[in-house]
OpenMM code with the backbone's topology and positions (N, CA, C; nanometers):
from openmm import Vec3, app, unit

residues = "UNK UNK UNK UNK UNK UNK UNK UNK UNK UNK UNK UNK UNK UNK UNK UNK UNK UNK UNK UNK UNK UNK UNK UNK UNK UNK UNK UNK UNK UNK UNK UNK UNK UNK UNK UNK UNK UNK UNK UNK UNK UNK UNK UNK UNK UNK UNK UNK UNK UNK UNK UNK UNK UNK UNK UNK UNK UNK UNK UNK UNK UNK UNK UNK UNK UNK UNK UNK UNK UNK UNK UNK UNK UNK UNK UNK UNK UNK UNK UNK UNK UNK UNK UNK UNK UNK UNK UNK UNK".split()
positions = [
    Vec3(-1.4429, -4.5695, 7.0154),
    Vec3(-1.4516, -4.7065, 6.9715),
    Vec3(-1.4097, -4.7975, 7.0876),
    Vec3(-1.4735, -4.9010, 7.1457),
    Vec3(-1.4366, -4.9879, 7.2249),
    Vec3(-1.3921, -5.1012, 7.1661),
    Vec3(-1.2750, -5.1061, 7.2058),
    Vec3(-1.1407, -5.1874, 7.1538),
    Vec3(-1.1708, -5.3595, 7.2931),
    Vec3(-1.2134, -5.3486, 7.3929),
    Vec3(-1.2182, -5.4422, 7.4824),
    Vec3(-1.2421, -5.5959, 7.4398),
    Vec3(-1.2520, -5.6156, 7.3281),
    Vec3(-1.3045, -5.7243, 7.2831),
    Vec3(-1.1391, -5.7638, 7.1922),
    Vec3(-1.1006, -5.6470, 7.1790),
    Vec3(-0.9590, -5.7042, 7.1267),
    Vec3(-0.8428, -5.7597, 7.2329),
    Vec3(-0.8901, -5.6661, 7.3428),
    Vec3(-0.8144, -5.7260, 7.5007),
    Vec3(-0.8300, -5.8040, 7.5378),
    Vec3(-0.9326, -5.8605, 7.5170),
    Vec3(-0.9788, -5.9953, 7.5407),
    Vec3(-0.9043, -6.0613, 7.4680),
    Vec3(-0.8535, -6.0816, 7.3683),
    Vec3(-0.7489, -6.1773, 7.2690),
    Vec3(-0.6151, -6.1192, 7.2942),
    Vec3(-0.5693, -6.0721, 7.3871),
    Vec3(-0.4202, -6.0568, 7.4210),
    Vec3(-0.4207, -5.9600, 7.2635),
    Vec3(-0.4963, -5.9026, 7.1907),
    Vec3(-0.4769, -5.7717, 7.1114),
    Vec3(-0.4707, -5.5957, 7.1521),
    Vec3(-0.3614, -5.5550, 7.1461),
    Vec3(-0.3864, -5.4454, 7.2638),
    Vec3(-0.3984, -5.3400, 7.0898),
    Vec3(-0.4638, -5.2530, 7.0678),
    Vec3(-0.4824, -5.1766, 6.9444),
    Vec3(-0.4701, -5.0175, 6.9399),
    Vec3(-0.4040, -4.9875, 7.0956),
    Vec3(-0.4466, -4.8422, 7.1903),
    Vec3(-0.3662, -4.7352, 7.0913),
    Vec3(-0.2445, -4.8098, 7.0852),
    Vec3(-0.1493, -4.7013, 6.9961),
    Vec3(-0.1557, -4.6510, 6.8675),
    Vec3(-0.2367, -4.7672, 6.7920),
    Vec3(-0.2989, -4.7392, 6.6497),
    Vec3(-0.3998, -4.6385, 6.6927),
    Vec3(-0.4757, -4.6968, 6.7805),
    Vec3(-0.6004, -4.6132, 6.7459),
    Vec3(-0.5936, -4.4727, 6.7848),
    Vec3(-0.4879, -4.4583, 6.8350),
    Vec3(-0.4517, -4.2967, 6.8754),
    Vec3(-0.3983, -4.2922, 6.7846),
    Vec3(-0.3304, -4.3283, 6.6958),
    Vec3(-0.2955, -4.2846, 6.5823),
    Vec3(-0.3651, -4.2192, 6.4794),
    Vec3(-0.4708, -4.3077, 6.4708),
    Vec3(-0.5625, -4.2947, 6.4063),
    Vec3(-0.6689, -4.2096, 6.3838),
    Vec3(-0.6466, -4.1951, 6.5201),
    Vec3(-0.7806, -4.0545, 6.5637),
    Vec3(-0.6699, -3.9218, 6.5254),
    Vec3(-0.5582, -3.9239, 6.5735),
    Vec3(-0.4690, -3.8102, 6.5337),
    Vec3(-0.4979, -3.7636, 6.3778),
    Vec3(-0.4901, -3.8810, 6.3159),
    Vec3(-0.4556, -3.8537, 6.1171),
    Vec3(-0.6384, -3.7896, 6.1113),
    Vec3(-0.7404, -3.8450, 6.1589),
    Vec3(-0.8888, -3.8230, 6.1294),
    Vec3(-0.9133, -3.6156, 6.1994),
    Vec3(-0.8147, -3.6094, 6.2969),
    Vec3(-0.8355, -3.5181, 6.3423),
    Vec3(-0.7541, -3.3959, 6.2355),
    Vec3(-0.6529, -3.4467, 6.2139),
    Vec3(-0.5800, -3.3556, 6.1518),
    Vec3(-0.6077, -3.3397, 5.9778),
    Vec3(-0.6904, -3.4630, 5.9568),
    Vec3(-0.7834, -3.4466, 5.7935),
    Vec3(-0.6869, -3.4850, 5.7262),
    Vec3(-0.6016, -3.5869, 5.7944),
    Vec3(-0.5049, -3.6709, 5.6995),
    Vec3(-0.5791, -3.8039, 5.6037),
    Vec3(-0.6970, -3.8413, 5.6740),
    Vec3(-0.7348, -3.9501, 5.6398),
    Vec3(-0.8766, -3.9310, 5.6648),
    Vec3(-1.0009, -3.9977, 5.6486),
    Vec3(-1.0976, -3.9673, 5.6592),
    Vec3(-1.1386, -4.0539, 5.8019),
    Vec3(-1.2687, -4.0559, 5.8614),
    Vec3(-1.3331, -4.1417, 5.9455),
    Vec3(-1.3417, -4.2644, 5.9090),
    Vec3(-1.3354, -4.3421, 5.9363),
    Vec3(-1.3727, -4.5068, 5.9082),
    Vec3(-1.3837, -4.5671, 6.0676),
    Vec3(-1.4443, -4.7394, 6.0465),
    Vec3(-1.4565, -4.7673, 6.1599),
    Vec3(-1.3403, -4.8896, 6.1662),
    Vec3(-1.2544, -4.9001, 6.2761),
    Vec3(-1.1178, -5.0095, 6.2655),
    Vec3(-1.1695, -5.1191, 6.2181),
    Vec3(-1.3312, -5.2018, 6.2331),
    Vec3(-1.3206, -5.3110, 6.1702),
    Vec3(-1.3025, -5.2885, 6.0146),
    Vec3(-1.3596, -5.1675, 5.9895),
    Vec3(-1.3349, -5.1620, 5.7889),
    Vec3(-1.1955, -5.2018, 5.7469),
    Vec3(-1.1120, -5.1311, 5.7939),
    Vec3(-0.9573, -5.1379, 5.8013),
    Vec3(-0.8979, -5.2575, 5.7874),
    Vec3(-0.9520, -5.3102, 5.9608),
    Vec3(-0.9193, -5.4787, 5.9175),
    Vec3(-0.9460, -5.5703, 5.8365),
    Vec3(-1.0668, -5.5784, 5.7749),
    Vec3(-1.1504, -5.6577, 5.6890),
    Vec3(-1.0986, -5.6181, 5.5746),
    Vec3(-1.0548, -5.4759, 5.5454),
    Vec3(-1.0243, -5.4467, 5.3721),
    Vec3(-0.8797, -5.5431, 5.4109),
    Vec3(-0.7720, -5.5179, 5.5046),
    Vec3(-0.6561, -5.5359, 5.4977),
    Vec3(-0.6576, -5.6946, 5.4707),
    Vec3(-0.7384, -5.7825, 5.5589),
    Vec3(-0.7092, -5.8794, 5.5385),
    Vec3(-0.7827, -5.9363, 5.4228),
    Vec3(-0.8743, -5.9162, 5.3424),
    Vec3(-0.9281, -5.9509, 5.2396),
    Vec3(-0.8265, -5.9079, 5.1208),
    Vec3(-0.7704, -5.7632, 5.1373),
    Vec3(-0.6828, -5.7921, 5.0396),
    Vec3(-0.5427, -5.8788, 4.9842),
    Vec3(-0.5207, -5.8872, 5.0862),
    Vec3(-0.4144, -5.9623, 5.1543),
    Vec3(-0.4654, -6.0898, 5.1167),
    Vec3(-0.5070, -6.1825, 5.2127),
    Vec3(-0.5475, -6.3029, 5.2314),
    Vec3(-0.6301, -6.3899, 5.0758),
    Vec3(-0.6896, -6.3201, 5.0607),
    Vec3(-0.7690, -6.3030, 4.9228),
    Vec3(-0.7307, -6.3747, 4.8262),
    Vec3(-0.6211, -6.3223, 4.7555),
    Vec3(-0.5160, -6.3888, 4.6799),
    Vec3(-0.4895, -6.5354, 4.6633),
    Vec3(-0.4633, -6.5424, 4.8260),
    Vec3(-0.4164, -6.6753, 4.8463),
    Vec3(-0.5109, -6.7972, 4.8298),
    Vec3(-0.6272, -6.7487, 4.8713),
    Vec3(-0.7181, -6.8161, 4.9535),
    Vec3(-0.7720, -6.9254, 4.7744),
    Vec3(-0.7188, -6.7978, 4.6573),
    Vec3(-0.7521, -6.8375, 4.5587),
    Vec3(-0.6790, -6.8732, 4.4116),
    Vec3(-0.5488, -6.8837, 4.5131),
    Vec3(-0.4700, -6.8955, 4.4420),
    Vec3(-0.4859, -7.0182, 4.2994),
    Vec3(-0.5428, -7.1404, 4.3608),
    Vec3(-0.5528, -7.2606, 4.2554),
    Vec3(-0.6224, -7.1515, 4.1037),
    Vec3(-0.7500, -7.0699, 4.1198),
    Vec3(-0.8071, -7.0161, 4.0342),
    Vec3(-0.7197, -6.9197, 3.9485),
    Vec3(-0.6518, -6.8613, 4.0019),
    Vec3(-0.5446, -6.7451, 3.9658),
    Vec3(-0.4509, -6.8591, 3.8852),
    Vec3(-0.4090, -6.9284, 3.9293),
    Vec3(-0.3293, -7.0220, 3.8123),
    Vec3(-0.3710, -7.0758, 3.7186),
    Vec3(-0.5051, -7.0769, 3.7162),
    Vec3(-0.5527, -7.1900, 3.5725),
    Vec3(-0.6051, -7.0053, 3.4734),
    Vec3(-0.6656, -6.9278, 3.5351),
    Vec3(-0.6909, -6.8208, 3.4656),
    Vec3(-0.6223, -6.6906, 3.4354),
    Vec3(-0.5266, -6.6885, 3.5086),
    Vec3(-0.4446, -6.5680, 3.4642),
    Vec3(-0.2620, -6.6118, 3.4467),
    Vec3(-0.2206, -6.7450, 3.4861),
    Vec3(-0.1226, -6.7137, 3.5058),
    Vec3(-0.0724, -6.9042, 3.4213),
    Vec3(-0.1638, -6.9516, 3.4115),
    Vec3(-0.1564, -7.0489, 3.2950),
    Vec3(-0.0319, -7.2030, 3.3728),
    Vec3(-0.0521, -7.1843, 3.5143),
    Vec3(0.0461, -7.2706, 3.5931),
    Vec3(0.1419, -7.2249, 3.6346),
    Vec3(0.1971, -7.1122, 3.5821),
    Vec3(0.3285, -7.0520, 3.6109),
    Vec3(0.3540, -7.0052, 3.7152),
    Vec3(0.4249, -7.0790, 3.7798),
    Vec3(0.4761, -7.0312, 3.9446),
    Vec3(0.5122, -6.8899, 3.9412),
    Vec3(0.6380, -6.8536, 3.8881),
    Vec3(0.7101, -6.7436, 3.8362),
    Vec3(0.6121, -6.6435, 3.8323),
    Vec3(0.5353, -6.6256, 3.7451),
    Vec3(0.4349, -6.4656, 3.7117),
    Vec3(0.3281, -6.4826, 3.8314),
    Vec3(0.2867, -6.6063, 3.8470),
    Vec3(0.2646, -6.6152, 3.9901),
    Vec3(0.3161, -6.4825, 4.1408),
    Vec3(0.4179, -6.5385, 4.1462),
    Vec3(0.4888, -6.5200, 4.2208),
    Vec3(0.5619, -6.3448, 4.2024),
    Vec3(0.5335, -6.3396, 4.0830),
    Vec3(0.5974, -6.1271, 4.0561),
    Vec3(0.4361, -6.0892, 4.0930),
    Vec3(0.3205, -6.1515, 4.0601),
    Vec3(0.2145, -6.0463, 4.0641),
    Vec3(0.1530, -6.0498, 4.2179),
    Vec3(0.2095, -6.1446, 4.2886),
    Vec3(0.1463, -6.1094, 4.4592),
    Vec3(0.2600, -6.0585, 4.4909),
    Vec3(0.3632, -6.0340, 4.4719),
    Vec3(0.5158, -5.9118, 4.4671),
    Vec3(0.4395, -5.7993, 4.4593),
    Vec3(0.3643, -5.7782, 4.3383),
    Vec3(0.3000, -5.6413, 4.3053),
    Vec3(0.1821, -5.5890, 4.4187),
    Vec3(0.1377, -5.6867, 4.4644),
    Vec3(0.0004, -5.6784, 4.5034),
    Vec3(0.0585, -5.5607, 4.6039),
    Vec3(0.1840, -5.6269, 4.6638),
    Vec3(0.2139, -5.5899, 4.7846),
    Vec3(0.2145, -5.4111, 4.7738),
    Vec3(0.2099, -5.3733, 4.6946),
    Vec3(0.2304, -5.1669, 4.6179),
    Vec3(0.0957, -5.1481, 4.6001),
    Vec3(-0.0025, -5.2467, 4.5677),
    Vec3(-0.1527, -5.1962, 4.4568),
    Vec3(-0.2129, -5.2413, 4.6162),
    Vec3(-0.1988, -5.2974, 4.7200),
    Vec3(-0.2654, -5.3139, 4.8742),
    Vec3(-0.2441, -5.1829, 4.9323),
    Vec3(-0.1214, -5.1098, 4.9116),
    Vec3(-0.1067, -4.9548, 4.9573),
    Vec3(-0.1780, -4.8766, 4.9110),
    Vec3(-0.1489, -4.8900, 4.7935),
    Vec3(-0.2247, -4.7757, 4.7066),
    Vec3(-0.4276, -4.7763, 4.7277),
    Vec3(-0.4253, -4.9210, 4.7037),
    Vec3(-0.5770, -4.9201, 4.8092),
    Vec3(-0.6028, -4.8653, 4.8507),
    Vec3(-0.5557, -4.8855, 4.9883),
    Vec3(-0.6226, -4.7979, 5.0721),
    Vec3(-0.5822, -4.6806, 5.1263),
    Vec3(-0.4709, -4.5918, 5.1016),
    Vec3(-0.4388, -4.4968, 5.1079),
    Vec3(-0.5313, -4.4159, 4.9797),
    Vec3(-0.5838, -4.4448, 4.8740),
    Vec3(-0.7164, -4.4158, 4.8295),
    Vec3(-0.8276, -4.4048, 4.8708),
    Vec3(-0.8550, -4.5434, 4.9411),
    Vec3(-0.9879, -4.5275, 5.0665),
    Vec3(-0.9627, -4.4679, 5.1484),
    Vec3(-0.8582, -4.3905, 5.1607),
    Vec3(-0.8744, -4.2879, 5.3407),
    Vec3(-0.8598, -4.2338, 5.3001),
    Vec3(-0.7806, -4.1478, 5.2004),
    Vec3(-0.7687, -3.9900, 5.2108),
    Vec3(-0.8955, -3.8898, 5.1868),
    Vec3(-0.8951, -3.8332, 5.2311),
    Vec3(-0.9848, -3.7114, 5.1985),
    Vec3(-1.0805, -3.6534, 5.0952),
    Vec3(-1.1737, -3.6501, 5.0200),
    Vec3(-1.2313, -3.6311, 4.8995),
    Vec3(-1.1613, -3.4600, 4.8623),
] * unit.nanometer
topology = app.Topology()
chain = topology.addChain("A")
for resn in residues:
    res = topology.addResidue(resn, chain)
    for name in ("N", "CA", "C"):
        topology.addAtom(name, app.Element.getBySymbol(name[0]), res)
C-alpha cells in the first residue's frame, strides 16, 4: 500500500501499517484496504455528531442526559464494529 500521500500531510502511518500487515499475516484480522478502516472509523465516530440535532428530536426527545450516555455507549458498539469487520470468517 502506498502510504506517500499521507507524507505528504505530515501523516506518517508506517507503524500501523506494519502492524497491520503483522495481524493479516498472522490471521488475526482479515485483509482490508487502510482507507476502509479510516472511512468506517471516522463515519462511525463523526456520524453521530454530524447528526446530532436529528438524534434529539427522534430518539432522545431533547434530552441532553440520554444524549450524552448513548454516544458514552457508542464508544464500546464502535469497537465491537469493527473488531467484527476484521476478524476472520
Amino acid at each position: 500500500m502506498d502510504h506517500s500521500r499521507f507524507k505528504t500531510n505530515n501523516l506518517n502511518f508506517e507503524k500501523l501499517t506494519i502492524q497491520i500487515s503483522d495481524e493479516v499475516k498472522n490471521g488475526t484480522v482479515i485483509p482490508f484496504q487502510f482507507e476502509d478502516l479510516f472511512v468506517n472509523v471516522l463515519g462511525l465516530c463523526a456520524f453521530p455528531y454530524i447528526v446530532k440535532p436529528v438524534l434529539m428530536d427522534f430518539f432522545f426527545s431533547q434530552n441532553n442526559e440520554e444524549l450524552e450516555l448513548y454516544m458514552n455507549s457508542r464508544k464500546i458498539e464502535v469497537k465491537r464494529i469493527l473488531r467484527n469487520w476484521l476478524k476472520p470468517d
